[in-house]
C-alpha positions in Angstrom: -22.7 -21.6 -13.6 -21.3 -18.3 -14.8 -19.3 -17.9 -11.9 -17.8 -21.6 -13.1 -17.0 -20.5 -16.6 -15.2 -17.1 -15.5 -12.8 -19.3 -13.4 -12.5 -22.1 -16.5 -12.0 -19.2 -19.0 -9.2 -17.3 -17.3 -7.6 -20.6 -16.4 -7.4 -21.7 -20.1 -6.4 -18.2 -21.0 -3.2 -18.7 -18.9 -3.1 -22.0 -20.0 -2.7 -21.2 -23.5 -0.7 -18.1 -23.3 1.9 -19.7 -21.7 2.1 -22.6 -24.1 2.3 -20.0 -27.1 5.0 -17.8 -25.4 6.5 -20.6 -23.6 5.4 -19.2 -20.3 4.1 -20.2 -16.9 1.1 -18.5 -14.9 1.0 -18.6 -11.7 -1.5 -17.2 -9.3 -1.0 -16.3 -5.3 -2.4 -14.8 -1.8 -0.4 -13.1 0.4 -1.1 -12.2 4.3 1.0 -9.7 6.8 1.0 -6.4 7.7 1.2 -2.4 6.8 3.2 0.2 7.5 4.3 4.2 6.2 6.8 7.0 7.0 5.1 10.8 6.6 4.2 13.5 8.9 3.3 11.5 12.2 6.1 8.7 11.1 9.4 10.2 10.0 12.1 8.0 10.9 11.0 4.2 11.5 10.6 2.5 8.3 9.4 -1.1 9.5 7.3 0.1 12.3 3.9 -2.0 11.9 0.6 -0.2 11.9 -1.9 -2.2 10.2 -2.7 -5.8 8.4 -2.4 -5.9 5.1 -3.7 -8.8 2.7 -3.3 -9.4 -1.5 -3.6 -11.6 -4.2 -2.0 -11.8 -7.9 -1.8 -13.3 -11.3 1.5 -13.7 -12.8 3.4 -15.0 -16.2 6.6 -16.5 -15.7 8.6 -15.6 -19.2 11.4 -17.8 -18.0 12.8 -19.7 -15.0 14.1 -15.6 -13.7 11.9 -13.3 -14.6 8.0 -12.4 -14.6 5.8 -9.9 -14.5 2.0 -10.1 -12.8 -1.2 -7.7 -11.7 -1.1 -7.2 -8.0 -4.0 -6.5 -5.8 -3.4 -5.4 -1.8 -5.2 -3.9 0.6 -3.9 -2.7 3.8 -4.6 -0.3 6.9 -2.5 2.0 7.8 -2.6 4.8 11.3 -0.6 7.0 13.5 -1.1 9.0 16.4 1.3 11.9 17.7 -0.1 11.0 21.2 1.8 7.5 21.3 4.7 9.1 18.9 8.2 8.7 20.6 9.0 12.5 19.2 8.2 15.1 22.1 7.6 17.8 20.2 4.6 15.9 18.4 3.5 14.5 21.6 3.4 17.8 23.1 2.4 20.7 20.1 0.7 18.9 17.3 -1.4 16.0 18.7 -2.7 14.7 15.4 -3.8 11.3 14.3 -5.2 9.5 11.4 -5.6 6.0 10.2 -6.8 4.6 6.3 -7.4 2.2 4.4 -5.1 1.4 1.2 -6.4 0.3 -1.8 -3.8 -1.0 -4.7 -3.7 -2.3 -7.9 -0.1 -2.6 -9.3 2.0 -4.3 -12.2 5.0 -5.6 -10.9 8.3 -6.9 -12.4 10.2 -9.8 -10.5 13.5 -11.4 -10.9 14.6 -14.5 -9.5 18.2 -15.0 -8.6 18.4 -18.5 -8.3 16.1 -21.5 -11.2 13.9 -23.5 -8.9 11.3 -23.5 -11.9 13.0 -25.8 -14.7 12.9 -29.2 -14.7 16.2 -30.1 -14.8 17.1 -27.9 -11.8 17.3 -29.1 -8.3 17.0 -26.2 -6.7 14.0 -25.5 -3.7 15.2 -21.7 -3.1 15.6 -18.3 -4.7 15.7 -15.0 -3.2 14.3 -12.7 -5.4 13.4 -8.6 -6.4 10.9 -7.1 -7.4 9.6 -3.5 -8.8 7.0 -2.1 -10.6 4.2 0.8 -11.3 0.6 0.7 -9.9 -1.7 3.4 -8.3 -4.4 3.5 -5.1 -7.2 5.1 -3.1 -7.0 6.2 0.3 -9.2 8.3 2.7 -7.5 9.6 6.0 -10.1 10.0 9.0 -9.7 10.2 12.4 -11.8 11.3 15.7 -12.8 14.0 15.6 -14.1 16.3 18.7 -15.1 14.5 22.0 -18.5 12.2 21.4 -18.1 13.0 17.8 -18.0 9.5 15.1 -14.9 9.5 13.0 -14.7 12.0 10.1 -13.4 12.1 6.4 -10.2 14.8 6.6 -9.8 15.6 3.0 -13.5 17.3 3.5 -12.7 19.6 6.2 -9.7 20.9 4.2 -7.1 21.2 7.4 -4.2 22.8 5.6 -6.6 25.6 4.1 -10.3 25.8 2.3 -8.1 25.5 -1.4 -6.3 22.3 -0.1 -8.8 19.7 -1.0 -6.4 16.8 -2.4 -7.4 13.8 -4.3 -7.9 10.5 -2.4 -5.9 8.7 -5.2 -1.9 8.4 -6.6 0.3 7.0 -8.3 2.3 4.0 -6.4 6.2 3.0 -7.2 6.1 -0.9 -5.6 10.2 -2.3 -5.0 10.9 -4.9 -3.0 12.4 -8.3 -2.1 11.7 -11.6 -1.0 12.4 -15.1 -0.7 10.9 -18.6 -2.3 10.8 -22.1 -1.5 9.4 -24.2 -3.6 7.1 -27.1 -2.0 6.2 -29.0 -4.6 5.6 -28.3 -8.6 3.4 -26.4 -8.5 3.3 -24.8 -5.0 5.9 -21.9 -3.7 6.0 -20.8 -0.5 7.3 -16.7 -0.2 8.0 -14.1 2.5 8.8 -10.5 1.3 8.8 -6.8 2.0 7.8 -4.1 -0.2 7.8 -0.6 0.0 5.7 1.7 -1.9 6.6 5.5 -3.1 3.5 7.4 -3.2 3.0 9.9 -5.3 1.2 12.5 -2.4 2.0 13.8 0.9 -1.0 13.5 2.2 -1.6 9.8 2.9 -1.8 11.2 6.6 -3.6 14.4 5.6 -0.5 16.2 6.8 2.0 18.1 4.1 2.8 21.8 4.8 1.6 24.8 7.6 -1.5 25.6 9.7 -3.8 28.0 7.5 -5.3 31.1 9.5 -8.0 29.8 11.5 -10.0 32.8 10.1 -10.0 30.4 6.5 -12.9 29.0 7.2 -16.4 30.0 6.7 -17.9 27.1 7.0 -22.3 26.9 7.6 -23.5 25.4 9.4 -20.6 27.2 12.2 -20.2 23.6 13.7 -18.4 23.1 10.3 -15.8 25.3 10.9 -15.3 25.0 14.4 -14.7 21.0 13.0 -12.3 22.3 10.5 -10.2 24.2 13.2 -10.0 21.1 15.3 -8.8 19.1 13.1 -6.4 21.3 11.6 -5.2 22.1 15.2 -6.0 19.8 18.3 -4.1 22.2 20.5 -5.7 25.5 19.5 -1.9 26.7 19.9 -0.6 27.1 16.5 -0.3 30.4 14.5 -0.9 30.6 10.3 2.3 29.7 9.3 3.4 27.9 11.3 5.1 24.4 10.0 2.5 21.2 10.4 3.9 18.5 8.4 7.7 17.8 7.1 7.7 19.5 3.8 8.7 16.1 2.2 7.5 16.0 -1.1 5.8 12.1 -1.0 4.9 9.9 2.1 5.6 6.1 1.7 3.8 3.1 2.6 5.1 -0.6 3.2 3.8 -4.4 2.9 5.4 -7.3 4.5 3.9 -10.7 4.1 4.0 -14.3 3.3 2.3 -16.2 0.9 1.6 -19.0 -1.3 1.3 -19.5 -4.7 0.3 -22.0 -7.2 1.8 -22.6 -11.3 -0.1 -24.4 -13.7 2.1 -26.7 -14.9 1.5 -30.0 -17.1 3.5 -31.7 -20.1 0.6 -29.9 -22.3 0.7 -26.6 -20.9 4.4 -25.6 -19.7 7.9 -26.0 -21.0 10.5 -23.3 -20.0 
């Protein structure tokens, strides 16, 4: 039962707001996959890694533009092993995968009206931006038989690097719409996501001295050194990641989404 008046409440709350402001909400899930550009991915921006899955509540102000509360969560990876640069392959050998957590307000503008009454139009391509942040936690293996281990806690680029498993997000984006019927709208997009980190891969800058550590119990640091350096090779220094200030991450999807619309509750 109180499950039941959540949904009614925030229903009639979207109801009413856009009969006041002569708006229209609109609500949506979206399914597709994940991908990012860092340290292990440096120059394929639609290269696929993970699925990726959201949801969102939305006001329409007008037949063009609206502006909704985004939810998406995602699963990104790479692995220098299976990397088509050499050099990776060969002297780095380091891998990660996470999970990506989002909450985001985005803009959007629609370029064509499929929305007003009078218009005929089924379909709009359309653009999208806005501001959000998200959690992540980069693990991988770690040595062999070992389970997989948290990153950020064995401090790979030094025993003062311990970043924060959150950011800031930049969504932009676009997309296409079809409208089915009223009320629902079919969508494809592709978004991609300027995040404020370089560590999304828990990659950034050069390999510490493997004397940094001082880790007890000793299995601690002998962890730390292996996953700061697979190879064992690399000298303090040395350059580990591509110095680029902020990694990106990227959804594609498609999706459905449904208006509430009624002579009582919606006139553009």
């Amino acid at each position: 039962m109180r499950y039941k008046k959540l949904v009614l409440s925030f229903l009639l709350f979207f109801c009413l707001f856009s009969t006041a402001f002569a708006q229209r909400a609109e609500i949506g899930i979206d399914l597709g996959g994940a991908g990012y550009m860092g340290d292990l991915n440096v120059n394929n921006p639609i290269k696929i890694s993970g699925i990726a899955a959201g949801a969102f509540a939305r006001i329409n102000f007008d037949p063009y533009w609206g502006l909704g509360l985004h939810f998406t969560h995602g699963q990104i990876k790479a692995n220098d092993l299976t990397s088509s640069n050499a050099e990776f392959r060969n002297n780095r050998q380091l891998n990660f995968y996470t999970s990506i957590n989002e909450i985001s307000f985005i803009g959007n503008f629609n370029f064509f009206d499929i929305y007003s009454p009078i218009s005929k139009r089924r379909f709009s391509p359309y653009i999208f931006a806005g501001i959000g942040g998200f959690l992540y936690e980069p693990k991988r293996k770690a040595t062999t038989g070992g389970g997989d281990v948290t990153l950020r806690l064995y401090r790979t680029e030094g025993p003062e690097n311990l970043y924060r498993n959150y950011a800031i997000t930049m969504p932009f984006g676009a997309g296409a719409k079809y409208k089915l019927t009223d009320n629902l709208t079919a969508f494809s997009q592709i978004g991609y996501r300027v995040a404020f980190t370089d560590y999304l891969d828990d990659v950034s800058g050069v390999y510490p001295s493997k004397n940094s550590w001082n880790g007890d119990p000793p299995n601690e640091r002998a962890q730390s050194m292996f996953l700061s350096d697979p190879t064992g090779l690399r000298n303090a220094g040395e350059q580990r990641g591509d110095f680029r200030k902020r990694d990106t991450y990227m959804f594609v999807s498609i999706g459905i989404s449904y208006t509430f619309v009624s002579q009582k509750c919606f006139t553009f």
